[in-house]
N, C-alpha and C positions, 0 to 999 in steps of 0.2 A: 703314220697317219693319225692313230689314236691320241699320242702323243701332243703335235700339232692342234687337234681339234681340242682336248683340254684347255691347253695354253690361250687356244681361239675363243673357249667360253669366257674363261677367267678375265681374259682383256675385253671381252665385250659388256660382263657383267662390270666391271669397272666403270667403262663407257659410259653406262646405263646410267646407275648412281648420280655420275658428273655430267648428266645429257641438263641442259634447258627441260626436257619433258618430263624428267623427274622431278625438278623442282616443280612444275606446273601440278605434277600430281600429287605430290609432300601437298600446298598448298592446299588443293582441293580436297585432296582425301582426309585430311587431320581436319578438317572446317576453321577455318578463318573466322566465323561468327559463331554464335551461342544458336542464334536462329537455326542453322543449318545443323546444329547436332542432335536434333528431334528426326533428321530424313531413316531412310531405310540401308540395309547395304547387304544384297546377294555377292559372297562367294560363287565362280562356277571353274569346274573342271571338264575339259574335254581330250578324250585320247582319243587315237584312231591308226590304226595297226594293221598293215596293208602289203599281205605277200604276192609280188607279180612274179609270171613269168615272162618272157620275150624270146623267142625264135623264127630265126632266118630273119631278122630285122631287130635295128635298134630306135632311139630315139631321134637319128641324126641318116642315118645311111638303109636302106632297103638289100637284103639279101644276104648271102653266106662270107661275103668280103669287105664288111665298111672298112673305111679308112680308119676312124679310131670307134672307140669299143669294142663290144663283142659280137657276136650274131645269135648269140645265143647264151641268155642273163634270167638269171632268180635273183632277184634280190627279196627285201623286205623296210618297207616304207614308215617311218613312224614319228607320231606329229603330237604332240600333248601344249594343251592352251589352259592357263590359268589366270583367273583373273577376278577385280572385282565392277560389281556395278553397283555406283551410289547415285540413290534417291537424295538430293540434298532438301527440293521442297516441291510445291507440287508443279512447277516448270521447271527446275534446272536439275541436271543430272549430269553423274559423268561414270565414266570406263576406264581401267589400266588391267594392262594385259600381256603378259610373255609369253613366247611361240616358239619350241623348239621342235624342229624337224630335220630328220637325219635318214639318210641313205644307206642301207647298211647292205655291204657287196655288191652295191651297183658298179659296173664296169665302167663310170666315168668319173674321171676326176677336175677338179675344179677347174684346172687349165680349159679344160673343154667346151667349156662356155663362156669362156672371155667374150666377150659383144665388142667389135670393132665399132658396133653402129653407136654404144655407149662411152667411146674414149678407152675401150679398152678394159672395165673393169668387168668384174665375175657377174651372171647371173643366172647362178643355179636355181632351176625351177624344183629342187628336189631335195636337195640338204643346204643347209643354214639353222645354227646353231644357235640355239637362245638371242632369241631376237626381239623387239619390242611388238607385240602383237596390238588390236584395234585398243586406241586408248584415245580417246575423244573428251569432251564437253560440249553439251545443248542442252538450248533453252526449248522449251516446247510446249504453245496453248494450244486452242482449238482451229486456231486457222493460220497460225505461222509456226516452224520450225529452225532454228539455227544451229547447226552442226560443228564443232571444228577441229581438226586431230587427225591422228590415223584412223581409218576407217573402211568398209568397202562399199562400194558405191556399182548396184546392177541394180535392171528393171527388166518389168517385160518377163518375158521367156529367155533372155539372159543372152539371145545372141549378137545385139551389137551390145549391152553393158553387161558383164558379167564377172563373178568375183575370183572367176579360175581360181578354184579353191581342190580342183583333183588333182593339181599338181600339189606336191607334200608340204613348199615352202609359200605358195601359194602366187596366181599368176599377174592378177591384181591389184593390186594394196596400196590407196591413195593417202597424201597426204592433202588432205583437202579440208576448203572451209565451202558448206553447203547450206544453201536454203533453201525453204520449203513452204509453198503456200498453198492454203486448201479452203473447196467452199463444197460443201456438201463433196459428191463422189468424182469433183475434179479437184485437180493439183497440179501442182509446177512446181518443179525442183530445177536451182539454178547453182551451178558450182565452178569451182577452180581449185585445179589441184595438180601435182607431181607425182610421177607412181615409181613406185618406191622399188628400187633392185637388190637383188639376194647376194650378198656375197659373203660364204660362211665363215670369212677372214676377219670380216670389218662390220663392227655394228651399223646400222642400217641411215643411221642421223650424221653419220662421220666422213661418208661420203655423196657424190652427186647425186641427184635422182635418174630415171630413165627420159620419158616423152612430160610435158607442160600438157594440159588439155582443161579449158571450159566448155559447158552447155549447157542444154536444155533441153528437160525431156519432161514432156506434160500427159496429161492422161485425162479423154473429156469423156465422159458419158453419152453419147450422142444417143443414145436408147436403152431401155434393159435389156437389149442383145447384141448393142453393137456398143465398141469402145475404141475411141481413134487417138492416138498415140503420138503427139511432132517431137517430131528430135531435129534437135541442132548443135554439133559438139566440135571442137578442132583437135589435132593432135601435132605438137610442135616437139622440135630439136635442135638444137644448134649448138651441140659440143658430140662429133663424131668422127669416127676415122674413116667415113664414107664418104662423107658427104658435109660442106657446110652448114646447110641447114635444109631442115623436111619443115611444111608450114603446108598442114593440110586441113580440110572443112568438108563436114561431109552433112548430107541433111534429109530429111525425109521422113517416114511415117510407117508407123503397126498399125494394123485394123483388127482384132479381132472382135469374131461374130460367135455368139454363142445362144444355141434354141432347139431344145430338146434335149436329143444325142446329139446333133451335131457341133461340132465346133470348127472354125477356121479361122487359123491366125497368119496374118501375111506381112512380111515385110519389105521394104523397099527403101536404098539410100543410094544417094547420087555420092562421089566420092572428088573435091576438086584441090585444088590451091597448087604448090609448085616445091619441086626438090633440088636449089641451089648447088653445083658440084664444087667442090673444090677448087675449081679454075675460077669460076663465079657463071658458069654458064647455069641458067635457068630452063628445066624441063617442067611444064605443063603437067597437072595430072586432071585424069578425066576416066575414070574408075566407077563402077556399079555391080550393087551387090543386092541381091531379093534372096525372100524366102519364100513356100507357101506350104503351112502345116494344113493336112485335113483329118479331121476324124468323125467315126461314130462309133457311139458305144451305145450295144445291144440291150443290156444290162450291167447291174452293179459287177457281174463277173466280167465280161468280154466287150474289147474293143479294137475296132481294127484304123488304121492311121496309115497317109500316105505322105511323103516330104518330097517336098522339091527347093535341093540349094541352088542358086548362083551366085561366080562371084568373076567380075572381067580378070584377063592376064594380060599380059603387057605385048603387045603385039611389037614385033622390032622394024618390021617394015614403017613405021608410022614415030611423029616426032615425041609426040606426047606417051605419058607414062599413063596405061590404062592397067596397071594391077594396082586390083582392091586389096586392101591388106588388112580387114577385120576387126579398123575398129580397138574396144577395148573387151572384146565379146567371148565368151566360153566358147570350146570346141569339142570339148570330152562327151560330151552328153548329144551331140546332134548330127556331125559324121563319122560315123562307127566309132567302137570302143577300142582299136588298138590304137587311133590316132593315128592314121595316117595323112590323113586330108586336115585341113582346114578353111576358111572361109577365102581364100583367095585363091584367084585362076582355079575354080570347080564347078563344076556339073556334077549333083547329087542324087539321084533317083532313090528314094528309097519307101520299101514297106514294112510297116511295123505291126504287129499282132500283142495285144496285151490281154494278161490274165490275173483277176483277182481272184484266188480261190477262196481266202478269208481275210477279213479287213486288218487284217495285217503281215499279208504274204503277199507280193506281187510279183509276175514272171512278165518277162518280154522277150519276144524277138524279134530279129531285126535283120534287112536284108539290105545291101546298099548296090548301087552300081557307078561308081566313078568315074566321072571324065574331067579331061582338062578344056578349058578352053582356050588357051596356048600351050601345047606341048611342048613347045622350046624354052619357056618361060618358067620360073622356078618352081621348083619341087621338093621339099623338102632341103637335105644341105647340096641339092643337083642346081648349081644356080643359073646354069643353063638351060637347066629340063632335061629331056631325053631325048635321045637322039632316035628321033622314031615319028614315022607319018601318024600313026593311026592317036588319035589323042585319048584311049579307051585306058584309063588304069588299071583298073581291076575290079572284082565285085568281093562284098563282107557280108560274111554272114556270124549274127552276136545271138547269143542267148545269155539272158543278167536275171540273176533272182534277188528279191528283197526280202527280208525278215527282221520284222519290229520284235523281239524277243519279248518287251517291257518295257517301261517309260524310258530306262535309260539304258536300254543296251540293242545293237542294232546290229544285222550281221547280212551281210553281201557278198556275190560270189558271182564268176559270169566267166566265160569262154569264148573265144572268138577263133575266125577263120579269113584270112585274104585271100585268093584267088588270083593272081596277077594276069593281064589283061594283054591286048595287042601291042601296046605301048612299050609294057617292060620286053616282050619277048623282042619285042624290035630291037630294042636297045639294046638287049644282049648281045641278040646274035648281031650288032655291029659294034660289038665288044667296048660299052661303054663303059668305063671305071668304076670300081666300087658300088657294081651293082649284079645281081643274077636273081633267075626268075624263080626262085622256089617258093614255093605257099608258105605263108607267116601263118604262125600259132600263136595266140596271147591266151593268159588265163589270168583270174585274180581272186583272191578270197579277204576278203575284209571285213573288221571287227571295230564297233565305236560304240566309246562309252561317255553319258553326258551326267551333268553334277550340277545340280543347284539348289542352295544353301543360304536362308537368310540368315544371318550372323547379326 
């Protein structure tokens, strides 16, 4: 495998070299005019070094018997990004940037995440090897922005756009042309982009994308304590071994309200359009997904927070396709830290407790209680569900600490616990495949160091 992955850099760095992108950025970075050789240009370096564990569950399968991995994995996760950023003048700038992230003793290998839904090809959320990280060009004054390159593209509180960047190779990663308009403390950002799949064979320009997606997501000022948010974005496909073509639209609004202590952020998106099969029969989707964050905080140390996720599942009795599928949104950070849930087919209850003991230590915990709202509807790689009445997952409990060491070094560490719920016991005991009910342990310890250098 070692072996392999060498040969894999070396042909990618190749790639690289001979890509269209590197010409684009020979061009830009050496300055084409005399004008542009007066701009600025930061160097920066980023690593991040990230030992998990996983037991009685993996990334794919729940309990002491998946079908492929392990049930119980240490590995060690590690991502390093280099790159420059040129000032060329005081609107135009640009970015080039390489991303190496690598799996090391994880129990899966590349085969394992082949995507039917992609035609087939690899897309490891976890290792991929020397790859072309954010490398952009934008122009930028005071009330327009143009964006264009690889880049990542979240807003908000990050759960319908988010740069799923805790996964190692990163979950995210558009290649998009973006614009941006602004009048005092509103804006609108309009784009169109491809997002980009990991496969730590093939440089990233060399083969297909994953989903096509534009929109629109704005942000008004409605008060000094209230700010309302429209979104409107699609997610297409039409090269897959599922399905002829996915052509979906989804649309709706954040509110958040902030005054005092308190805060409240809510969300809400309607999920429509139609999923072509392969015969050419057309299914309806009709899909909805909310959130509602609350919180107060006591003082600069203490704050206590409550969430509530939804997200419809696909009822089978019924013609239409009602599972929400999340969008282009993080998951790591909002239903518990092992990841087991995500924003589709859930009910999330949960309570969080946070601790500042000094402005640069912060502890949390965290309590969830899981439900589906189709139990038969998928679950993880269960793409039937489980075979089980009660639709009750299970309940998590996470405690995550943070430590800012210094400007550029950062250190994380966090534990967690599942609880498996009426659902899995059901399903056990009517001996459903590659599943059994024992309590998942997760832990992680994590180390990142950041670098910047004007040269």
């Amino acid at each position: 495998m070692q072996s392999t992955r060498k040969n894999s850099s070396k042909n990618k760095l190749w790639q690289l070299f001979c890509s269209p992108v590197a010409a684009l950025v020979f061009l830009g970075f050496t300055g084409a005019t005399a004008a542009w050789a007066t701009g600025t240009t930061d160097i920066f370096l980023e690593i991040r070094e990230r030992a998990e564990h996983q037991e009685n569950f993996n990334d794919k399968f729940y309990g002491t018997t998946p079908k492929i991995g392990e049930d119980r994995d240490t590995y060690l996760l590690s991502r390093i990004r280099l790159g420059l950023v040129r000032q060329f003048t005081e609107q135009f700038s640009g970015k080039v940037s390489l991303q190496d992230s690598r799996a090391i003793d994880w129990a899966f290998d590349d085969a394992d995440w082949t995507k039917s839904e992609f035609s087939g090809i690899v897309n490891n959320p976890q290792d991929d090897p020397l790859e072309l990280g954010e490398s952009w060009l934008q122009y930028k004054n005071d009330w327009f922005a143009a964006k264009a390159g690889r880049q990542a593209i979240y807003y908000g509180n990050k759960r319908v756009f988010g740069p799923g960047a805790w996964k190692n190779s990163g979950k995210w990663v558009w290649d998009a042309i973006k614009l941006s308009y602004r009048y005092g403390e509103n804006w609108l950002d309009a784009f169109y982009g491809e997002t980009m799949l990991h496969d730590p064979e093939v440089f990233s320009l060399d083969h297909r994308h994953g989903y096509a997606g534009a929109g629109l997501y704005g942000h008004i000022q409605a008060a000094d304590f209230l700010a309302v948010e429209p979104i409107l974005v699609t997610k297409y496909n039409d090269s897959s071994n599922d399905y002829a073509e996915k052509d979906l639209l989804y649309y709706g609004t954040r509110l958040l309200f902030k005054m005092n202590n308190v805060t409240v952020d809510a969300t809400a998106l309607q999920q429509t359009g139609e999923v072509t099969a392969m015969s050419g029969q057309q299914t309806d989707a009709d899909a909805f997904g909310c959130n509602l964050d609350l919180q107060y905080r006591f003082n600069p140390q203490w704050a206590v927070s409550s969430t509530y996720s939804f997200a419809t599942g696909d009822d089978k009795t019924t013609q239409d396709n009602e599972r929400f599928d999340g969008v282009y949104g993080a998951s790591d950070k909002f239903y518990g830290l092992i990841n087991l849930m995500s924003w589709s087919n859930l009910q999330d209850y949960g309570l969080l407790l946070n601790f500042r003991p000094q402005k640069n230590i912060e502890v949390q915990a965290e309590y969830h209680q899981f439900y589906a709202d189709e139990i038969t509807d998928t679950w993880r790689a269960y793409k039937t569900g489980l075979d089980a009445d009660s639709d009750h997952y299970g309940n998590e409990v996470d405690l995550v600490a943070k430590w800012k060491l210094n400007a550029n070094w950062k250190l994380r560490a966090a534990t967690s616990v599942f609880l498996p719920g009426d659902a899995l016991e059901e399903a056990v005991a009517r001996q459903q495949e590659f599943l059994t009910n024992d309590t998942a342990y997760a832990a992680f310890v994590q180390i990142s160091y950041t670098f910047t250098q004007r040269i």
